[in-house]
C-alpha positions in Angstrom: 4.9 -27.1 12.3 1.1 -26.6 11.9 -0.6 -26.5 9.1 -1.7 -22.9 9.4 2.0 -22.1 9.4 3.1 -24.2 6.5 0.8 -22.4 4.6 1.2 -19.3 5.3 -2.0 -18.1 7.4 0.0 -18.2 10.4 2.7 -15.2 9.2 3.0 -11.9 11.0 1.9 -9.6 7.8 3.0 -6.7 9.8 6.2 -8.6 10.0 6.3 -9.2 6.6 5.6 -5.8 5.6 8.5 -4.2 7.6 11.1 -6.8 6.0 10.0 -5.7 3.0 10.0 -1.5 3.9 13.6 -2.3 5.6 15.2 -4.2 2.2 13.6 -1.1 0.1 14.3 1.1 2.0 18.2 0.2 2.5 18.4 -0.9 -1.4 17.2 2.6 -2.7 19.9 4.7 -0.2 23.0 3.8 -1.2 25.0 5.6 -3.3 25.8 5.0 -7.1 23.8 4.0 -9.7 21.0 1.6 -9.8 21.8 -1.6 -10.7 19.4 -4.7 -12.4 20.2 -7.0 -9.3 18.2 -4.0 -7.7 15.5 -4.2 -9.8 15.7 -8.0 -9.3 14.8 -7.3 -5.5 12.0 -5.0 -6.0 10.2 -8.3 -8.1 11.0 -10.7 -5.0 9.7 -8.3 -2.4 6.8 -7.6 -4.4 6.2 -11.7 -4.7 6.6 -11.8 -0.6 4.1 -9.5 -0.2 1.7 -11.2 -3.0 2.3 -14.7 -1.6 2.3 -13.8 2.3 -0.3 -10.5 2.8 -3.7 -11.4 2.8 -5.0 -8.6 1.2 -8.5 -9.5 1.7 -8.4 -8.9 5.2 -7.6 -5.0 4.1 -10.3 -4.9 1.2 -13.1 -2.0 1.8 -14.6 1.0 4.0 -12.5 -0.1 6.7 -9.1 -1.2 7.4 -7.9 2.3 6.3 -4.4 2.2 7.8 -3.7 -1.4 6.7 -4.6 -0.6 3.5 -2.5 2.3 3.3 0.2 0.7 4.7 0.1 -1.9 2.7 -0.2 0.5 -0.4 2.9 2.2 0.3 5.1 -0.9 0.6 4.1 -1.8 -2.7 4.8 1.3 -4.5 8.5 1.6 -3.2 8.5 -2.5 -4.4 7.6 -1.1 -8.1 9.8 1.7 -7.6 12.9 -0.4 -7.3 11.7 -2.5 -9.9 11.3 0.7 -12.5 14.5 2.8 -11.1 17.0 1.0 -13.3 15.2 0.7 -16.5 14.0 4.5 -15.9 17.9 5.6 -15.3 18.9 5.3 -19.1 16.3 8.1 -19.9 18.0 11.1 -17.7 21.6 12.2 -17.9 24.7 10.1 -16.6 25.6 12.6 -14.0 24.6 10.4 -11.4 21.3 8.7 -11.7 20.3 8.5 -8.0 21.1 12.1 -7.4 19.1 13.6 -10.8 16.1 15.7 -9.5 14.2 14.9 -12.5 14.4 11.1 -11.8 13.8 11.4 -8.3 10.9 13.4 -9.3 9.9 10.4 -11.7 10.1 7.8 -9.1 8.3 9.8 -6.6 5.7 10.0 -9.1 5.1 6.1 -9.8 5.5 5.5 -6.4 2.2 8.1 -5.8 0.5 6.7 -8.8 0.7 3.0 -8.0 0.6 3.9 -4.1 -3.1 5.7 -4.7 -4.0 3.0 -7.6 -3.5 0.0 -5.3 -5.0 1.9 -1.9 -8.2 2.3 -5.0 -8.5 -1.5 -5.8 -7.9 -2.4 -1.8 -10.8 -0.3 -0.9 -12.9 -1.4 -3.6 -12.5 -4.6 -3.6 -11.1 -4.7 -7.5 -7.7 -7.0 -6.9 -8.1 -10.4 -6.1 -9.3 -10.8 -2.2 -7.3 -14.0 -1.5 -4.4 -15.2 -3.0 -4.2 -17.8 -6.0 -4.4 -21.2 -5.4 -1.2 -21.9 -7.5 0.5 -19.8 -4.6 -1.0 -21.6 -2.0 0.2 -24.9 -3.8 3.9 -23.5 -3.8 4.0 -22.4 -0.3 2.3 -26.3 1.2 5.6 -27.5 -0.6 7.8 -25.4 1.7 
């Protein structure tokens, strides 16, 4: 294995990005309620794409469709992480087919969707990623 891949440089991001789109994406349609373990899921695909998307390769004027793309994975991350806690505020006739909570969730996921596209372009959120992440991910 070479270096650049034990550390991460060499992942596919776009790779990374649809693993994470397919998990939320699957996650959020079943049926039922939302559970914590779903919330649980929304934190580790959030940490993928924080540990293994170099987001300073998407950071100003252009880039536009990275960034967006990008943007929108990370909103349906916080989404899952938010759905369960936001459940117990709306009636129990079935949580994942309330209007009003959809409408909530749709709503986050706009807010932090346009929010993070914002700190992208302008450079705001931390170009590279930490140096106690690349510490963890020369271990594996």
């Amino acid at each position: 294995m070479s270096t650049a891949e034990r550390r991460g440089t060499g992942v596919d991001q776009a790779a990374v990005l649809g693993v994470v789109l397919a998990a939320a994406v699957s996650i959020s349609a079943s049926g039922g309620d939302w559970e914590l373990i779903e919330s649980a899921v929304g934190v580790v695909l959030l940490l993928l794409i924080r540990a293994f998307v170099d987001t300073g390769q998407v950071v100003g004027e252009g880039h536009r469709p990275q960034r967006l793309a990008v943007s929108g994975v990370v909103g349906l991350g916080v989404v899952l992480v938010v759905a369960w806690p936001l459940q117990w505020l709306f009636p129990r006739e079935g949580p994942k087919e309330n209007p009003a909570l959809a409408f909530v969730l749709a709503g986050v996921w706009g807010v932090v969707f346009l929010a993070y596209a914002r700190m992208l372009r302008t450079g705001w959120w931390p170009r590279r990623r930490p140096r106690w992440v690349n510490r963890i991910v020369e271990k594996f």
